[in-house]
C-alpha positions as YAML, in Angstrom:
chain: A
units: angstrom
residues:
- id: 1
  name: UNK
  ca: [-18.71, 21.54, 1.74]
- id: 2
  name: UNK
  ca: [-18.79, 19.06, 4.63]
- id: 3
  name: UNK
  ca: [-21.92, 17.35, 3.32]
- id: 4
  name: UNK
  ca: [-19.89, 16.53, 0.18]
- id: 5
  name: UNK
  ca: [-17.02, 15.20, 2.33]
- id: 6
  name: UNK
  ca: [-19.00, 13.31, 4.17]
- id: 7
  name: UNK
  ca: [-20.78, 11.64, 1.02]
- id: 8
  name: UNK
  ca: [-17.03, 10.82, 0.02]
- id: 9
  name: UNK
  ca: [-16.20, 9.25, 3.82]
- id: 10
  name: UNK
  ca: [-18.77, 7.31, 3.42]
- id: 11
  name: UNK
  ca: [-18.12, 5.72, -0.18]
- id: 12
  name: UNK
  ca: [-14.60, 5.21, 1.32]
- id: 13
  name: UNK
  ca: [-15.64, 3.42, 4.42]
- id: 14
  name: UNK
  ca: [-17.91, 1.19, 1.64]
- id: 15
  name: UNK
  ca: [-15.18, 0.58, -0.23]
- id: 16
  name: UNK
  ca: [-12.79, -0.36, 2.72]
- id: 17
  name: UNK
  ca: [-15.69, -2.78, 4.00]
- id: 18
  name: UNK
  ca: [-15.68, -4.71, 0.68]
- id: 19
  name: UNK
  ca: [-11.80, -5.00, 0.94]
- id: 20
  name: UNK
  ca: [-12.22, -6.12, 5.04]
- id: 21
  name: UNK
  ca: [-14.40, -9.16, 3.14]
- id: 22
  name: UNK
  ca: [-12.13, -9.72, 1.02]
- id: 23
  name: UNK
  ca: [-9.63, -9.89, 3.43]
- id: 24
  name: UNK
  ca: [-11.66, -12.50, 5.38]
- id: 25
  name: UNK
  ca: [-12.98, -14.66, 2.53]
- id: 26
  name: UNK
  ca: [-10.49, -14.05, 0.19]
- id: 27
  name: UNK
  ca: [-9.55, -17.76, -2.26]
- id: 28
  name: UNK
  ca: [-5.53, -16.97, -2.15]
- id: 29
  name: UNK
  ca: [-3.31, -14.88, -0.49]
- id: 30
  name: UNK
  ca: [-2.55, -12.98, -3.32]
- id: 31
  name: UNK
  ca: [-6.13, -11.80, -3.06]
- id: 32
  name: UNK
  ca: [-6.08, -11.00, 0.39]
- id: 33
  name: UNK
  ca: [-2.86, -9.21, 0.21]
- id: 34
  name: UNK
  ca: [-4.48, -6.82, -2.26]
- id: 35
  name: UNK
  ca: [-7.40, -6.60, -0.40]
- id: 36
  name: UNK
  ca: [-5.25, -5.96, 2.40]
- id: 37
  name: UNK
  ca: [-3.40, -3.09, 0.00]
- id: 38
  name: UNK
  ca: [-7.20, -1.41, -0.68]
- id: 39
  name: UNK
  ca: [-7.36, -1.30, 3.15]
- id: 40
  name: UNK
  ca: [-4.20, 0.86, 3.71]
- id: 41
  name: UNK
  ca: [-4.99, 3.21, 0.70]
- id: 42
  name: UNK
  ca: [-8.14, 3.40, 1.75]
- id: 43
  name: UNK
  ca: [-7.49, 4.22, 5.01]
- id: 44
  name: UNK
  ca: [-4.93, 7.33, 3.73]
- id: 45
  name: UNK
  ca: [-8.22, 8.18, 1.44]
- id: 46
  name: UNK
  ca: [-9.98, 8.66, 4.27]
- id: 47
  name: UNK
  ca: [-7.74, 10.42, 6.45]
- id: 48
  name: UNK
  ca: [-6.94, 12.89, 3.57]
- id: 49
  name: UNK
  ca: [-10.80, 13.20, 3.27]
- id: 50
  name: UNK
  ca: [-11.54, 13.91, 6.88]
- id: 51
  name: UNK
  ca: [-8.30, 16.06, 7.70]
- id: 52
  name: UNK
  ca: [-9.96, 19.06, 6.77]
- id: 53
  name: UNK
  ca: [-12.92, 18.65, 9.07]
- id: 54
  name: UNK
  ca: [-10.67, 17.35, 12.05]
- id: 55
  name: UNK
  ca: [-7.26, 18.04, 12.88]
- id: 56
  name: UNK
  ca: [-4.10, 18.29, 9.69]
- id: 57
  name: UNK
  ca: [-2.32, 16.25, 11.74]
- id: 58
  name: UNK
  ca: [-4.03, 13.27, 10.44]
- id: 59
  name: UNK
  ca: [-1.97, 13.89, 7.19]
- id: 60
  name: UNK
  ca: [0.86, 12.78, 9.28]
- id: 61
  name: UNK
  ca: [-0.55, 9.49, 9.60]
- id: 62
  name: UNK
  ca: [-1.95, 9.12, 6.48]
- id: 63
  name: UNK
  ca: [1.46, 9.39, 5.24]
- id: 64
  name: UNK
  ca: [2.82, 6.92, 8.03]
- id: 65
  name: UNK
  ca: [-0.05, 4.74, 6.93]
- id: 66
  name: UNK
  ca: [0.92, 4.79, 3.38]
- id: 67
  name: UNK
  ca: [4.32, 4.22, 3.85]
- id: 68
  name: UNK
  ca: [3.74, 0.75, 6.45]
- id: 69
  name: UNK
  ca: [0.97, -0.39, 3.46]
- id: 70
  name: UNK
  ca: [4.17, -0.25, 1.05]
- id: 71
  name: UNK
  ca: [5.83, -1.87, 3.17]
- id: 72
  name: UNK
  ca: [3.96, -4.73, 3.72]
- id: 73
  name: UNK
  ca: [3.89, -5.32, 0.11]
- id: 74
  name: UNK
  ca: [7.05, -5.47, -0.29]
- id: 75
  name: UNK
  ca: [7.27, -7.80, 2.42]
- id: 76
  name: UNK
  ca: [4.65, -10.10, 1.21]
- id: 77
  name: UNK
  ca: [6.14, -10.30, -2.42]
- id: 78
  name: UNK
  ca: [9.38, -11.47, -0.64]
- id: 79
  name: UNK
  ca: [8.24, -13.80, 1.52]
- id: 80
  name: UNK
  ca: [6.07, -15.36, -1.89]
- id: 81
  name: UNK
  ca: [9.25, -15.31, -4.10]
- id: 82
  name: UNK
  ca: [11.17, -18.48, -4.12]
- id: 83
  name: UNK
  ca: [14.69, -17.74, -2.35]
- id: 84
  name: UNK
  ca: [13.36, -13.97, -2.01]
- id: 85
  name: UNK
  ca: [13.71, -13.15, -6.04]
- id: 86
  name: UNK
  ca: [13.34, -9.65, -6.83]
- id: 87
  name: UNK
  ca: [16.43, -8.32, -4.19]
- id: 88
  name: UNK
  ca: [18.05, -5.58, -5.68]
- id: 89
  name: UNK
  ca: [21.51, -6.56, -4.26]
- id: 90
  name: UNK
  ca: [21.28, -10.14, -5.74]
- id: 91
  name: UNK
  ca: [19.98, -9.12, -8.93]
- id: 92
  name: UNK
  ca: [22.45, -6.44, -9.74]
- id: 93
  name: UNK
  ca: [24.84, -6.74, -13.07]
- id: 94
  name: UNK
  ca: [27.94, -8.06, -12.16]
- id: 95
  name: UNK
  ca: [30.80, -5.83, -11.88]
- id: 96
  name: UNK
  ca: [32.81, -7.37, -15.05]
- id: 97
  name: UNK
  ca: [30.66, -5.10, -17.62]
- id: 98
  name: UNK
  ca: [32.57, -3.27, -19.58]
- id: 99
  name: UNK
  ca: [32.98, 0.31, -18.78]
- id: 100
  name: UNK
  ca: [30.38, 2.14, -20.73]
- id: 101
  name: UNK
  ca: [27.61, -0.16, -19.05]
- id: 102
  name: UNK
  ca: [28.17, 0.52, -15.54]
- id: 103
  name: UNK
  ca: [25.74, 2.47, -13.26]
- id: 104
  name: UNK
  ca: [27.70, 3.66, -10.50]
...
C-alpha cells in the first residue's frame, strides 16, 4: 500500500509544481491567486496522503493549512472588490423589512 501512496505523492507534488509556475508566470492576479489556491489544497492533499506513512499529526496541519488557504481567499477577493463589496455586515437587508422577512 505505500507504493500506491507514493505514486499519489508524487502526482500531487506534479500537480503543486504546475501551480508554483503558475504562480510565477501567471498573466493576472486572478490567475495567480488560484494558482496560489491549488498550492494550499494541494499541500492538505499531500499531507492527508502522507499522514499515514508518517506521523497523524500532520492532519493537524493539513487542517491549519486549509483553513489559512481560505483565508487568503477571502482576503484577496476583498482587497480586489471596489470599497471591499461582498461584506456581510454592509450587505445585510435593512432592518425596516417587514416582519415575516427578517432573519434574526
Amino acid at each position: 500500500m505505500s507504493a500506491w501512496l507514493t505514486l499519489v505523492a508524487l502526482g500531487v507534488m506534479g500537480s503543486l509544481a504546475g501551480a508554483l509556475w503558475r504562480v510565477w508566470r501567471g498573466p493576472g492576479e486572478a490567475d495567480r491567486m488560484m494558482a496560489a489556491q491549488l498550492i494550499g489544497t494541494g499541500g492538505v492533499g499531500l499531507l492527508v496522503v502522507l499522514a499515514p506513512l508518517q506521523d497523524w499529526a500532520a492532519l493537524d496541519v493539513a487542517l491549519a493549512l486549509a483553513l489559512l488557504a481560505a483565508l487568503a481567499a477571502v482576503g484577496f477577493v476583498k482587497a480586489r472588490s471596489p470599497d471591499g463589496a461582498g461584506d456581510p455586515e454592509e450587505d445585510a437587508p435593512p432592518d425596516d423589512l417587514p416582519r415575516g422577512r427578517r432573519h434574526g
